[in-house]
BAVO-322553 format. One record per residue (C-alpha): residue number from 1; residue in one letter; chain; x, y, z. Coordinates in steps of 0.02 Angstrom, whole numbers. Example, Ala and Ser with C-alpha at 12.3 -4.5 7.8 and 13.67 -1.06 7.14 Angstrom:
REM BAVO-322553
+-----+------+-------+--------+--------+--------+
:  nr : rest : kette :      X :      Y :      Z :
+-----+------+-------+--------+--------+--------+
:   1 :    A :     A :    615 :   -225 :    390 :
:   2 :    S :     A :    684 :    -53 :    357 :
+-----+------+-------+--------+--------+--------+
This chain:
REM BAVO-322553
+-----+------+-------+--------+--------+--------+
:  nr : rest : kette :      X :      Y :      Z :
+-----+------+-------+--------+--------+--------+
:   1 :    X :     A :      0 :      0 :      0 :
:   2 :    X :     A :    155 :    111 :     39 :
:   3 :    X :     A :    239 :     90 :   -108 :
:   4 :    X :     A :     71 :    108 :   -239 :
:   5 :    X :     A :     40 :    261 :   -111 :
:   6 :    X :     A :    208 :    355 :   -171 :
:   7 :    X :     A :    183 :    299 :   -347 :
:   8 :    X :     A :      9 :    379 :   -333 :
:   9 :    X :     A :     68 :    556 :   -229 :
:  10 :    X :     A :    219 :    573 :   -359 :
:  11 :    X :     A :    100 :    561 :   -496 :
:  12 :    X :     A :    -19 :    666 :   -433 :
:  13 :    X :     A :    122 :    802 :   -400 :
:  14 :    X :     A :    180 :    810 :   -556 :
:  15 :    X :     A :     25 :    843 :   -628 :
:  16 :    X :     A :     11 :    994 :   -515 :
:  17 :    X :     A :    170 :   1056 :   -547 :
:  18 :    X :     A :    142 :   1020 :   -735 :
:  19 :    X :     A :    -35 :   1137 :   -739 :
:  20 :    X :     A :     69 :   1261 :   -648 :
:  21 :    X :     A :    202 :   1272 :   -748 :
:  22 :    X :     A :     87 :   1292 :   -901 :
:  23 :    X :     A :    -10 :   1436 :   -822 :
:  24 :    X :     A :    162 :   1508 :   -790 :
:  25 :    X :     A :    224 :   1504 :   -982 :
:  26 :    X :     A :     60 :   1544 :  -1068 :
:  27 :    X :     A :      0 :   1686 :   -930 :
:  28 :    X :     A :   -136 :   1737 :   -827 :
:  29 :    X :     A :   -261 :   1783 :   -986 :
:  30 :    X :     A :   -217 :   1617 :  -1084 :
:  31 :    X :     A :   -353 :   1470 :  -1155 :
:  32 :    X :     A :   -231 :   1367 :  -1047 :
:  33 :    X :     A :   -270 :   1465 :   -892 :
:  34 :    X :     A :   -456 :   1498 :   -922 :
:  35 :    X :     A :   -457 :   1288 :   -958 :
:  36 :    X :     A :   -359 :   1235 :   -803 :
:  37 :    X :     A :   -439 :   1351 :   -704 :
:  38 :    X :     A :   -473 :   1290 :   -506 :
:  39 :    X :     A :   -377 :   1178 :   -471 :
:  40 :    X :     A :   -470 :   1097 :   -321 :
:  41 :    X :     A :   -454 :    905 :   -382 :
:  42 :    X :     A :   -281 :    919 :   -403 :
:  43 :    X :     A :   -259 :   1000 :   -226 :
:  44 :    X :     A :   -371 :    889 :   -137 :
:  45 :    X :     A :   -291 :    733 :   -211 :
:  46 :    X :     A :   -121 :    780 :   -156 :
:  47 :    X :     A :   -197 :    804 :     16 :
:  48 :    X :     A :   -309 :    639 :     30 :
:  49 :    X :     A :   -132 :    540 :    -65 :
:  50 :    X :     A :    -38 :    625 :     67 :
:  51 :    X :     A :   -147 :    571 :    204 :
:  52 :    X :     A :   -183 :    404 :    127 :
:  53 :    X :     A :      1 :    359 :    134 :
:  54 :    X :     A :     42 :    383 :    308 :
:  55 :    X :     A :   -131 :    294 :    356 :
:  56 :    X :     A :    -64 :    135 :    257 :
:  57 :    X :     A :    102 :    137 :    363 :
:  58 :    X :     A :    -43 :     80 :    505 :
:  59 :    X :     A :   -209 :     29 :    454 :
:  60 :    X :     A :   -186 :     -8 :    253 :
:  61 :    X :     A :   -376 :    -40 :    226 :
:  62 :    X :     A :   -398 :    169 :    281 :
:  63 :    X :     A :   -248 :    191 :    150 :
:  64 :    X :     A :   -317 :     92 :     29 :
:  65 :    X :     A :   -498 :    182 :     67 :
:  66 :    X :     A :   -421 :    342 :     32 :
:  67 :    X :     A :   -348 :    300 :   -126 :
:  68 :    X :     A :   -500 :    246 :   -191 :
:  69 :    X :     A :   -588 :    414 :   -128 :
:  70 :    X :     A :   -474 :    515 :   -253 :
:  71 :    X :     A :   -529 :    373 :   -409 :
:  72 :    X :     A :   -686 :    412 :   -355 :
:  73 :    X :     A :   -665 :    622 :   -352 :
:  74 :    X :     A :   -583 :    590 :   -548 :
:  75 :    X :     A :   -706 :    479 :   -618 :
:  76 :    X :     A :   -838 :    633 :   -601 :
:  77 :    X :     A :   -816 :    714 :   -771 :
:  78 :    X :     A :   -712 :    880 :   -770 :
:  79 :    X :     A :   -766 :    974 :   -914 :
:  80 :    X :     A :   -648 :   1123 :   -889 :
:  81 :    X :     A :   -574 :   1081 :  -1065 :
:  82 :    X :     A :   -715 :   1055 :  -1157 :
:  83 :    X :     A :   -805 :   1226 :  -1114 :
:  84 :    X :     A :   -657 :   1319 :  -1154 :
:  85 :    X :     A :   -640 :   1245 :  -1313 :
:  86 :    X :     A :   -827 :   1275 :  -1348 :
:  87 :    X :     A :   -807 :   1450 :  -1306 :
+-----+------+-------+--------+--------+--------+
C-alpha cells in the first residue's frame, strides 16, 4: 500500500506542478489558464494521497480507502477543457 501510495502522490504532484508550470508560460489571460482554471481536484488529491500514505504505514484498509476516494473524485467528469474549447 506504501509503495502504490508514493507511486500515486508522485504522480499526482507532477500533474500539479505540470498545470502550474503551463499557467506560468502561457500567462494569466491564456485558453490554458481559463481551461485549467481551479484547481481543487488536483489539490485535494495531493492532500487525501498524502494522508492516505501515512494511514497505510498503520491501518492499510484506511490507505487503501483513501486511494480509492481520489478514483472516485476523478471519475466525475471535469469538463474544464471542453467549455473552453466550446467558447
Amino acid at each position: 500500500m506504501v509503495l502504490y501510495g508514493i507511486v500515486l502522490f508522485m504522480a499526482a504532484l507532477f500533474y500539479f506542478l505540470l498545470t502550474k508550470a503551463l499557467v506560468r508560460i502561457h500567462g494569466n489571460e491564456s485558453v490554458v489558464v481559463k481551461a485549467v482554471g481551479n484547481d481543487f481536484k488536483e489539490k485535494i488529491s495531493l492532500f487525501i494521497y498524502s494522508a492516505a500514505l501515512v494511514s497505510s504505514f498503520f491501518i492499510p484498509y484506511l490507505g487503501f480507502a483513501l486511494y480509492f476516494v481520489v478514483a472516485i473524485i476523478w471519475l466525475i467528469p471535469d469538463r474544464r477543457v471542453e467549455r473552453t474549447i466550446n467558447e
